[in-house]
C-alpha positions as a Markdown table, in Angstrom:
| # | Residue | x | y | z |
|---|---|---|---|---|
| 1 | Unk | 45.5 | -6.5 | 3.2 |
| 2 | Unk | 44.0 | -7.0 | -0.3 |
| 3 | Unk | 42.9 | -11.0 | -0.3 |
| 4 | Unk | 40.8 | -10.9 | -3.3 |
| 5 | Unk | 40.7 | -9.8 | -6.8 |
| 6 | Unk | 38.4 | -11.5 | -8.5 |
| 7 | Unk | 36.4 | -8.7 | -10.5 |
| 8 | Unk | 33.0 | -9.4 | -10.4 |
| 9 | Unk | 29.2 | -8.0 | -10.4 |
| 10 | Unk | 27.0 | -8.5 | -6.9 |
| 11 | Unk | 23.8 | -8.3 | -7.6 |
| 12 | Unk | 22.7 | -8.9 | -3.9 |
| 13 | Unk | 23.5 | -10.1 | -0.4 |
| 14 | Unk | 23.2 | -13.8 | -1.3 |
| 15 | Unk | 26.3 | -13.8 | -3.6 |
| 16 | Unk | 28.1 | -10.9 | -0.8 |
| 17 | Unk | 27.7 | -13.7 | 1.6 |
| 18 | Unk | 29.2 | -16.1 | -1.1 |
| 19 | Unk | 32.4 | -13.8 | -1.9 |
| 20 | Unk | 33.0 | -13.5 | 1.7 |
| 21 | Unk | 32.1 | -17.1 | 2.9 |
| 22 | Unk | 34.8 | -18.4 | -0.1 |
| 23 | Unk | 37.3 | -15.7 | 1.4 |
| 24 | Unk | 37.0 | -17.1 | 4.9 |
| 25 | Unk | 37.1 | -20.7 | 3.8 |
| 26 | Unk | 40.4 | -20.5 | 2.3 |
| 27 | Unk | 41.9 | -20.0 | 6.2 |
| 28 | Unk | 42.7 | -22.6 | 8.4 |
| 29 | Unk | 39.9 | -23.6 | 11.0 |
| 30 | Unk | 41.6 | -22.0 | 13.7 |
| 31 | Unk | 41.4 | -19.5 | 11.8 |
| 32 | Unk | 37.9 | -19.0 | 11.3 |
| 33 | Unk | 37.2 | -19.0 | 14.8 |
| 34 | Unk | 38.0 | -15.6 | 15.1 |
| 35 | Unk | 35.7 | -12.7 | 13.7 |
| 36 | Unk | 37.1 | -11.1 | 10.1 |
| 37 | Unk | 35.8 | -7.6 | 9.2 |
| 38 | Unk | 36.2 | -7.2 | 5.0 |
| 39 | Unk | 35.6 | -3.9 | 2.7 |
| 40 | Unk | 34.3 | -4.9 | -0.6 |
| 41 | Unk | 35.6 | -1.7 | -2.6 |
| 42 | Unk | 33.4 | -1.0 | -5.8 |
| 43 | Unk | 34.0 | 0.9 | -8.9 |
| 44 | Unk | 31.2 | 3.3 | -9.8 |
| 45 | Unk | 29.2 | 1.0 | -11.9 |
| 46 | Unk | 29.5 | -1.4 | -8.7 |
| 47 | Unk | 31.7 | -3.8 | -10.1 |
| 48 | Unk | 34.2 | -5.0 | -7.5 |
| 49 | Unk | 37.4 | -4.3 | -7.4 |
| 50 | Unk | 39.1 | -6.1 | -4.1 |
| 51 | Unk | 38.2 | -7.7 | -1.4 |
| 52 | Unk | 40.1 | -5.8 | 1.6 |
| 53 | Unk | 41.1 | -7.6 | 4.9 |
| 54 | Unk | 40.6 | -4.7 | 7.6 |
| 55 | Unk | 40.6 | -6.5 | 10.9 |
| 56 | Unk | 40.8 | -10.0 | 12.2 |
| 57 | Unk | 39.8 | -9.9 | 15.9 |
| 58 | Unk | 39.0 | -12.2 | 18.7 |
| 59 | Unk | 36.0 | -15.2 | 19.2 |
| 60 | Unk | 33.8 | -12.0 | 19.8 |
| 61 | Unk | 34.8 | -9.2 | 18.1 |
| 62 | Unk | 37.5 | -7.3 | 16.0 |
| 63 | Unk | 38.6 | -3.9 | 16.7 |
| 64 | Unk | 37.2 | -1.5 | 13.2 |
| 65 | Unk | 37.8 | 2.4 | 12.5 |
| 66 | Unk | 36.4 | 4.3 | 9.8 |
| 67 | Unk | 39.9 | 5.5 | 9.5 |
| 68 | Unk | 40.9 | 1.7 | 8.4 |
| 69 | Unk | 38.0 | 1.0 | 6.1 |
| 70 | Unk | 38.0 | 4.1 | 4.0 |
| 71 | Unk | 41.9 | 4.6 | 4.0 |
| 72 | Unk | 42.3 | 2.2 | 0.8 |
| 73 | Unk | 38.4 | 3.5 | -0.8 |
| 74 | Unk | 40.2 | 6.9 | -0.9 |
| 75 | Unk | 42.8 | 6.0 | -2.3 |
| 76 | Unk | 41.8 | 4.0 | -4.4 |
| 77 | Unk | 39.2 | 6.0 | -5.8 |
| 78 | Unk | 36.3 | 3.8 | -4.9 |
| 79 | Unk | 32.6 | 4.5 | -5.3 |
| 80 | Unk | 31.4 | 2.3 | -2.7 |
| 81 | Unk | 32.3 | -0.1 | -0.2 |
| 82 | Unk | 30.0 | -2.4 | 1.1 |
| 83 | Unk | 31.8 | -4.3 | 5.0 |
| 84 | Unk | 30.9 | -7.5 | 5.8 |
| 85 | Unk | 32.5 | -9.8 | 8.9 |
| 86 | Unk | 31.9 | -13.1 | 10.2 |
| 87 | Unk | 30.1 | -14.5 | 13.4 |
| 88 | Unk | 32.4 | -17.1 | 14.4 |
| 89 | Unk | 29.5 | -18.4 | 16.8 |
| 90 | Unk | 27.4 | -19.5 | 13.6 |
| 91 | Unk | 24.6 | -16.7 | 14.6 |
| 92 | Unk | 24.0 | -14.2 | 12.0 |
| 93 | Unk | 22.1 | -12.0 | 14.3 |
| 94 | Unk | 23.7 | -8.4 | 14.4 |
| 95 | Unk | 24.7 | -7.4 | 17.7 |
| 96 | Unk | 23.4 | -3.7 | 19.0 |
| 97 | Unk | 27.7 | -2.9 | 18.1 |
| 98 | Unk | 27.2 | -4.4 | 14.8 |
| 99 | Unk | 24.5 | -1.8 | 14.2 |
| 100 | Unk | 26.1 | 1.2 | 15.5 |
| 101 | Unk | 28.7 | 0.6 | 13.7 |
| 102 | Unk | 27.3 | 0.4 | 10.1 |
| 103 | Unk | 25.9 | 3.6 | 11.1 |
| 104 | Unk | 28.9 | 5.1 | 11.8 |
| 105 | Unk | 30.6 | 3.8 | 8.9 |
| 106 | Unk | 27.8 | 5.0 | 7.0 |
| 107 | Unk | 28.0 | 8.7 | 8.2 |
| 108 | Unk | 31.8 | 8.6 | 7.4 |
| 109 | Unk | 31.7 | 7.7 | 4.4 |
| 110 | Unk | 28.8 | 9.9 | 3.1 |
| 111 | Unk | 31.2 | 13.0 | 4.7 |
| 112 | Unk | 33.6 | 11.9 | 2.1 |
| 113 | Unk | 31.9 | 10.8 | -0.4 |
| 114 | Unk | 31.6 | 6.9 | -0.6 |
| 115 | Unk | 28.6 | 4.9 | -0.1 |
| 116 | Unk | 27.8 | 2.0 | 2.5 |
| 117 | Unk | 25.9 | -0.3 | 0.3 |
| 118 | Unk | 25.3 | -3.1 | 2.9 |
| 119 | Unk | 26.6 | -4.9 | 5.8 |
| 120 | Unk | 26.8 | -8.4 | 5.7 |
| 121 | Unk | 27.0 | -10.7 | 8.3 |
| 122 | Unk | 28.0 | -14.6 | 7.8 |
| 123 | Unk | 28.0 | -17.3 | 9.4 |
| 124 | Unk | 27.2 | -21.1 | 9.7 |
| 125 | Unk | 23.8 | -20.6 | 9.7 |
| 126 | Unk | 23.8 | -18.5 | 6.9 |
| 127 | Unk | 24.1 | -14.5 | 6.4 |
| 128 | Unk | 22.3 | -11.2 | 7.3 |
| 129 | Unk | 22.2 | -8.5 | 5.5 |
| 130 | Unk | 21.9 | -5.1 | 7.9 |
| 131 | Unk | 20.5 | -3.0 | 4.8 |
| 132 | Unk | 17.9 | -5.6 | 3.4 |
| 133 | Unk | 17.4 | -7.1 | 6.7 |
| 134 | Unk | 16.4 | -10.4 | 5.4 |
């Protein structure tokens, strides 16, 4: 599900964390108790283009697919994505999941030709970037 968009440039994790946290913040509290996992689809100067909704899961985790987050990029004609979710705990910590799946995401989409830019990770205590790492 498309829930943003707002074309703009992202020049870095800080205003990722920003798109997303305004995203999440427009659901009810209940809401944001559970963990949301987002594509940010990107033209090929980077510029976004939406904001996609792929999974809204649990306290603990949502259930992702490459076949979900790249099924819009394709056909969309994306350049780039770059997946972001929420730690409904407040910790921004990214779990030993959180990691493998970047990684996966990141082989799938180089097999087809889109790149993982970053990861982001948000919560209450602020965000984590996966590719930075800061």
């Amino acid at each position: 599900m498309i829930v943003c968009r707002e074309k703009r440039v992202l020049s870095n994790s800080m205003d990722v964390a920003k798109l997303l946290k305004s995203i999440l913040f427009k659901q009810d509290p209940v809401s944001r108790d559970k963990e949301h996992f987002w594509t940010i689809h990107l033209n090929a100067r980077h510029r976004v283009k939406f904001v996609e909704l792929i999974s809204v899961g649990c306290l603990t985790s949502s259930i992702v697919h490459p076949r979900e987050v790249f099924r819009r990029a394709v056909k969309s004609g994306s350049a780039a994505v770059i997946l972001g979710h929420n730690h409904p705990s407040g910790d921004i910590t990214p779990s030993q999941e959180d990691i493998g799946l970047t990684e996966r995401l990141t082989q799938a989409g180089s097999l087809i030709g889109i790149r993982v830019l970053d990861h982001v990770i948000i919560g209450s205590r602020g965000f984590q970037s996966l590719m930075e790492g800061g």
